[in-house]
C-alpha positions as CSV (number, residue, x, y, z in Angstrom):
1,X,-3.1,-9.9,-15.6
2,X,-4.7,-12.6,-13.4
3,X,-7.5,-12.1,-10.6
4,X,-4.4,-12.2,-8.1
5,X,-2.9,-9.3,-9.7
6,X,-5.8,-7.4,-10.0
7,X,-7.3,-7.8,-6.1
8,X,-3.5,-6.5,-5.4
9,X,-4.1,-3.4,-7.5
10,X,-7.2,-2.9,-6.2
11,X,-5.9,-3.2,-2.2
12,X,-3.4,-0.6,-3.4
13,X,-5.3,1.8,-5.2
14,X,-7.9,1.7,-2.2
15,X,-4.7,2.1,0.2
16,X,-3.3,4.8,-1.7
17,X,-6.8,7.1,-1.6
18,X,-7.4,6.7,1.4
19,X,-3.8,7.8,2.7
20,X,-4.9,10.8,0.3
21,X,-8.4,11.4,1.6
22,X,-6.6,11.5,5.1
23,X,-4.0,14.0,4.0
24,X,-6.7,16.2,2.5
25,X,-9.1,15.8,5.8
26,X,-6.8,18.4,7.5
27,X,-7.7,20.8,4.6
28,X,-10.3,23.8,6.3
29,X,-12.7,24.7,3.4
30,X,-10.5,27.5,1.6
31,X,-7.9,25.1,1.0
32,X,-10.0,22.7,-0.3
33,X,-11.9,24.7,-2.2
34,X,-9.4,26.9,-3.7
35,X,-8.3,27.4,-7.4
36,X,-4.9,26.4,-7.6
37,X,-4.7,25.7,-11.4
38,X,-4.5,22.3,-13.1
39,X,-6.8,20.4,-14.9
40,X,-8.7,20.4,-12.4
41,X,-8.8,23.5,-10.4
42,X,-9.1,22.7,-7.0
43,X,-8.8,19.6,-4.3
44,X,-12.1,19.1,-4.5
45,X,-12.6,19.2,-7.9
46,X,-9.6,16.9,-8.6
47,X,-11.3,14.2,-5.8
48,X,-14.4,14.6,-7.6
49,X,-13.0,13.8,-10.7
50,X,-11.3,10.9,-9.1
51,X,-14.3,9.1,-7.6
52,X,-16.6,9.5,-10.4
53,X,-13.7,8.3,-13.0
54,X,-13.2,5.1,-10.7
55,X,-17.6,5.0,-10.6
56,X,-17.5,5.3,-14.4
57,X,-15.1,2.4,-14.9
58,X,-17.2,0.2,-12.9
59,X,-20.3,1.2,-14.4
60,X,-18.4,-0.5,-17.7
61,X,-16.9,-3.3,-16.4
62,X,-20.6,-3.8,-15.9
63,X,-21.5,-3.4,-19.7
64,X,-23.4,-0.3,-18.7
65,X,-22.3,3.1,-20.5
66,X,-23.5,6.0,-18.1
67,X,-23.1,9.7,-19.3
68,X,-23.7,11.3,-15.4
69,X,-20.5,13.7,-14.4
70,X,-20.6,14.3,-10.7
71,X,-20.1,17.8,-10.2
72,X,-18.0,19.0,-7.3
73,X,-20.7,20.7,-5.4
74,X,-22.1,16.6,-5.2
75,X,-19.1,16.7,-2.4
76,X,-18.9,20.2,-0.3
77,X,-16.6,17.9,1.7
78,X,-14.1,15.3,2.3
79,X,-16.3,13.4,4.2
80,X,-18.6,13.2,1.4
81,X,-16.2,11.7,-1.2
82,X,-15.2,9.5,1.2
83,X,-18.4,8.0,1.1
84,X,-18.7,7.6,-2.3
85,X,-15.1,6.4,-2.8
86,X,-16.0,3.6,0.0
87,X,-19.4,2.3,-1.9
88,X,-17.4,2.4,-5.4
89,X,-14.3,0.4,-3.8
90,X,-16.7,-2.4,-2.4
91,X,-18.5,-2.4,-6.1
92,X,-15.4,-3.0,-7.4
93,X,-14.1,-5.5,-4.5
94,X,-17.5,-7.4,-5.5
95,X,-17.0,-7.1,-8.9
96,X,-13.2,-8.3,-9.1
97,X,-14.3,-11.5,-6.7
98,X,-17.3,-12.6,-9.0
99,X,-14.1,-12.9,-11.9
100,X,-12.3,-16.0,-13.1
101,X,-8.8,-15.4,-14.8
102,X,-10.1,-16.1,-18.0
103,X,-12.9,-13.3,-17.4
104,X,-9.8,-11.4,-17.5
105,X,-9.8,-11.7,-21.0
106,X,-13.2,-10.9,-21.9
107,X,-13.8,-7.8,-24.0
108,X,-15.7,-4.8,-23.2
109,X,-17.7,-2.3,-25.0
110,X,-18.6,1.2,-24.2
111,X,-19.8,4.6,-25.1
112,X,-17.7,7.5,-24.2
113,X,-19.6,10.9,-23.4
114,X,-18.5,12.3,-26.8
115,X,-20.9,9.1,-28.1
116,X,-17.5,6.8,-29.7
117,X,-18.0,3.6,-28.9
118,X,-14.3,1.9,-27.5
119,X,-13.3,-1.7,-26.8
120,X,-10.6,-3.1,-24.5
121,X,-10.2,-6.5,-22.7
122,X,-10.8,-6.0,-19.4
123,X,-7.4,-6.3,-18.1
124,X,-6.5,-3.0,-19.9
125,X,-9.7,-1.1,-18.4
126,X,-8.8,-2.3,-14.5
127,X,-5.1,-1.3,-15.2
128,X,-6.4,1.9,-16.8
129,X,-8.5,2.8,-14.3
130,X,-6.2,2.3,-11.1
131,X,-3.5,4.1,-13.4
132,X,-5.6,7.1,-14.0
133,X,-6.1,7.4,-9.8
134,X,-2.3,7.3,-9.7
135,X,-1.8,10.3,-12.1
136,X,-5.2,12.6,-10.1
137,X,-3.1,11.5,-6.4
138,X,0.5,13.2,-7.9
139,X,-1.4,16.2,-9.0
140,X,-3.5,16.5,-5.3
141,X,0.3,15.7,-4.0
142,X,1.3,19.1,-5.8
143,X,-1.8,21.0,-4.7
144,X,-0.8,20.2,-1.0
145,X,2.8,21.6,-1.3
146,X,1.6,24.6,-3.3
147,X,-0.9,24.7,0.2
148,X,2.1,24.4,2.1
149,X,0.8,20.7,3.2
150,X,3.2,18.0,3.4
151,X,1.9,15.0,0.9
152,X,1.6,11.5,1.8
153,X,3.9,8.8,0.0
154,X,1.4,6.1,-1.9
155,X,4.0,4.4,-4.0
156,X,3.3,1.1,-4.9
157,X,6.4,-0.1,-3.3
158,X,5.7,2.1,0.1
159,X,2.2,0.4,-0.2
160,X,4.5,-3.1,-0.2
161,X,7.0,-2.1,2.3
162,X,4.1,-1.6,4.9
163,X,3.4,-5.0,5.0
164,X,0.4,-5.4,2.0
């Protein structure tokens, strides 16, 4: 994976949650709030998940190793995520620009919150991390229909078709 390739993964992931986060905005508070089963329960909780796994990888990238978990009740709202997601996507817009191709390459070490210590080139970890957003969008996609919501479409290639 080159810099190219990775700014293009980046545009789409940030496409992508924010075609979610728009879905979800229609959402009144029982809906987003309620248990609907899944690993994690609710809307919320799976957006919370989502925005502090994307934090956590850029906390990394950074050589840092942070332990903090948001908690849902961090974001009663989808406004609230929203702003989070927005100051993690420029972090990692800044982050991805301040790279070289062969920075690509570079390895990184962290600590996991179970304390085991992991290394991966950083390739891996931006794939990883843009991969794991993909998987927490299908399962809000299934928490809409079981809402009786009609999901958004964030394939990659719908992400393309539109002009990206």
């Amino acid at each position: 994976m080159n810099r190219e390739m990775a700014n293009e993964l980046l545009s789409y992931n940030t496409w992508a949650n924010k075609r979610v986060l728009d879905a979800v905005s229609h959402l009144d508070a029982d809906q987003f709030l309620r248990n609907l089963g899944g690993s994690y329960p609710s809307v919320q909780a799976t957006l919370t998940h989502m925005v502090w796994a994307e934090w956590l990888w850029l906390e990394r990238w950074h050589n840092r190793s942070p332990m903090d978990l948001f908690e849902p009740g961090e974001f009663p709202d989808v406004a609230a995520i929203r702003e989070r997601w927005q100051n993690v996507q420029a972090g990692q817009g800044t982050f991805l620009a301040s790279l070289s191709d062969d920075q690509m390459e570079r390895v990184g070490r962290y600590t996991n919150r179970k304390g085991e210590v992991w290394e991966y080139v950083l390739w891996r970890q931006l794939h990883h991390a843009f991969n794991h957003s993909t998987y927490h969008r299908g399962q809000v996609s299934n928490m809409l229909r079981l809402l009786g919501v009609e999901p958004v479409a964030t394939d990659f290639l719908v992400y393309c078709d539109e002009g990206r």
